[in-house]
C-alpha positions in Angstrom: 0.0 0.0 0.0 3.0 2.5 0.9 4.7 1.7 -2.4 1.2 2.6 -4.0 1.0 5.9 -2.6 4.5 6.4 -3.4 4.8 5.8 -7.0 1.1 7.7 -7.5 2.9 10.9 -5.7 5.9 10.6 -8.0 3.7 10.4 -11.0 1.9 13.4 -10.0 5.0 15.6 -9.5 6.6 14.2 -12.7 3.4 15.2 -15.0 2.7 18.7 -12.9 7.0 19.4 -13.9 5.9 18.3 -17.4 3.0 20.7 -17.8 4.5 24.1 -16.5 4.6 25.9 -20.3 6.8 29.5 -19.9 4.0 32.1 -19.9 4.3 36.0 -21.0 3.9 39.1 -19.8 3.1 42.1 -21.8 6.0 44.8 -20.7 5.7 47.5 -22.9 5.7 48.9 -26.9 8.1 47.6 -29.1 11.4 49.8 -28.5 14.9 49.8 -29.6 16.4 50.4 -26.7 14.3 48.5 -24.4 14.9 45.8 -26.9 18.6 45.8 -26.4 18.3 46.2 -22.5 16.7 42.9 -22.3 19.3 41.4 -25.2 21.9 42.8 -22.6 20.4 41.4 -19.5 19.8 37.6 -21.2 15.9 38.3 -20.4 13.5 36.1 -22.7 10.9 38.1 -24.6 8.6 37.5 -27.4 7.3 40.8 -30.3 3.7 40.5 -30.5 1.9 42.8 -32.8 4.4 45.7 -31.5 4.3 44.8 -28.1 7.2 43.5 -25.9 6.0 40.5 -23.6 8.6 39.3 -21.2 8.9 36.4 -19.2 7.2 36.0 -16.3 10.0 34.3 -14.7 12.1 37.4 -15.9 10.1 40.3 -14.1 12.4 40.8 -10.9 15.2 41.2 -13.9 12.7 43.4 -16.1 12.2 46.0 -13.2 15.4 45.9 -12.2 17.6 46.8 -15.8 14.5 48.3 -17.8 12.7 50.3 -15.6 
């Protein structure tokens, strides 16, 4: 029964590490120079429709450098 409850808790936490997708936050208009603060800063972002979206993950570093 212990082994049971084991291996079901393992698989839990394995698929709930699987699903965690990188998610996006949208910072500000696209801009040169914010652009290259991020470069310089090795902060992920994505250009939407001439929008910056940063990382989630990334927004203690986002304050910090491009503020």
């Amino acid at each position: 029964m212990k082994s049971n409850m084991l291996f079901i808790v393992f698989i839990l936490i394995t698929l709930s590490a699987c699903s965690s997708a990188e998610t996006y936050t949208f910072w500000t208009e696209e801009n040169f120079q914010q652009i290259q603060r991020l470069n310089e800063a090795n902060i992920r972002y994505e250009i939407r429709n001439g929008e910056i979206w940063v990382s989630e993950g990334d927004m203690d570093k986002v304050v910090a450098c491009c503020s």
